[in-house]
N, C-alpha and C positions, 0 to 999 in steps of 0.2 A: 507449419512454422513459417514466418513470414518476417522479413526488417524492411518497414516503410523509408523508401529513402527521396528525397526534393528531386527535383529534372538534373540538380548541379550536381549531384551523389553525394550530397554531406547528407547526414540524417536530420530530418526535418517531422514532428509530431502532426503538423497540421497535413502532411500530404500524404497520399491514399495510393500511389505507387506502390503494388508491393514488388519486392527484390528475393526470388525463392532461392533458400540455399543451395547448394551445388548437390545434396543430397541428404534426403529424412534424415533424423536423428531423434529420436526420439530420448526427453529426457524422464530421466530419470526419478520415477513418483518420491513423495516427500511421506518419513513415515517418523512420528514424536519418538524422542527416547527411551530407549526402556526405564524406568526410574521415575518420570515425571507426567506427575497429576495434571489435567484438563481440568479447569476450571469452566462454570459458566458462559453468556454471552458478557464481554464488558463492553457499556454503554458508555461513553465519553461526554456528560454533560452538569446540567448546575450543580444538581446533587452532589455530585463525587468532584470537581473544582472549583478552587477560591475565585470569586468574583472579583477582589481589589486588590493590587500587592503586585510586589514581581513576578508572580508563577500565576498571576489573572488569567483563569480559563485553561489552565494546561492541567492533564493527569497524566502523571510520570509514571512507566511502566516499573516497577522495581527492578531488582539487582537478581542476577541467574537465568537462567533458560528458564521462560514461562511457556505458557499453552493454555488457549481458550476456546470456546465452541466457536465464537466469532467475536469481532471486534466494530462497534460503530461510530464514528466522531460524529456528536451532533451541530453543528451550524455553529459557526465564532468558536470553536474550540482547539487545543492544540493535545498531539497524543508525543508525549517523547518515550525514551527508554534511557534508566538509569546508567544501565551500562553497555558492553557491546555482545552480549550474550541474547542469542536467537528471541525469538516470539513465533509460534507456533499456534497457526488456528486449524480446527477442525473442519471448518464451513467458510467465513468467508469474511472480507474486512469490506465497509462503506463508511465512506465521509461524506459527508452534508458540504454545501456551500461555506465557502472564506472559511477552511479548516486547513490546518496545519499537521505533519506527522511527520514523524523525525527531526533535526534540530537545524538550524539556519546556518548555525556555525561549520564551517567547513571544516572545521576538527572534527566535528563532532557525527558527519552525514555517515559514518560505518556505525553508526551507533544502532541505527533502526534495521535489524533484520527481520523481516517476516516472512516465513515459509507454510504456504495454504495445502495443507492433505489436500482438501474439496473432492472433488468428483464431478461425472458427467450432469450435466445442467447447472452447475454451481457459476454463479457471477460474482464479480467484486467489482462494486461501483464506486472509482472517485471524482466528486464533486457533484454535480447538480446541473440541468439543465433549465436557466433561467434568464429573465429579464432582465440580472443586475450584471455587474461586469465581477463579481465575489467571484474569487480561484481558488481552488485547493492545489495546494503544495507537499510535494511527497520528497521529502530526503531520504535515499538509505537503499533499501533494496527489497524486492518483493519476487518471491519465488514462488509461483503457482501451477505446476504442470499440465494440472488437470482442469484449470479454470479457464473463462474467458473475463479477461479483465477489462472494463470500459472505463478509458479518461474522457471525464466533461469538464473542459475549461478546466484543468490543471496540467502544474506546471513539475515534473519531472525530473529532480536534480538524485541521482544515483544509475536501477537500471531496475527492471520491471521483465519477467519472464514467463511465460504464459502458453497455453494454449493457444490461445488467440486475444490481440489486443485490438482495442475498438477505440479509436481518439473520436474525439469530437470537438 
């Protein structure tokens, strides 16, 4: 476990400093509730949101503690959560370039929690590494023990916890 922090010691995503804690700790695996159903992988794209309107390109997670095999935004899409009750994947969440997840509104950044079971070799990829200046944007919070998480050109308003994180 590692917190990248700038030369000034504020925390800084682009800098490759790592700052090792005073001592292991090993956290604690994520395991789904007893009582609730894993669905599927859910895909975040045309198919399942509206193209024109106020909620253009967004698929709103419902209302309750959900769980899925995994979760993917695909490219211009926004993923929110209806309310402030967990999301749960089995495997692993990726967004595409200029993707959005969790909500802009600062009332509303506890709203998106996702906690990843995953396991050994599991990744979660957000954003894309490309040609264009397109960010993905993460509000809320993402819990992954077992995973290595990689940010490409996104931008991190919550807190993200991980095996190991890989900025880019």
């Amino acid at each position: 476990n590692a917190i990248y922090i700038n030369p000034d010691g504020g925390s800084c995503p682009q800098c490759l400093s790592p700052l090792s804690l005073a001592e292991a700790n090993a956290m604690p695996p994520v395991t789904v509730p007893s009582g609730v159903t894993c669905g599927g992988d859910l895909v975040v794209n045309d198919a399942n949101t509206p193209l024109i309107g106020p909620s253009a390109n967004t698929f709103t997670i419902g209302s309750g503690v959900k769980c899925f095999n995994s979760i993917t935004v695909m490219a211009n899409k926004k993923l929110r959560k209806a309310d402030d009750q967990p999301v749960y994947l089995l495997s692993y969440l990726n967004a595409r370039q200029n993707t959005e997840i969790g909500h802009p509104e600062a009332a509303q950044h506890t709203r998106m929690k996702i906690y990843i079971v995953g396991g050994a070799g599991v990744s979660s990829i957000l954003g894309q590494n490309n040609l264009t200046t397109t960010r993905t944007t993460f509000y809320g919070a993402l819990y992954a023990p077992l995973d290595h998480v990689w940010l490409i050109n996104t931008t991190v308003f919550g807190s993200i916890a991980s095996n190991m994180v890989y900025v880019d």
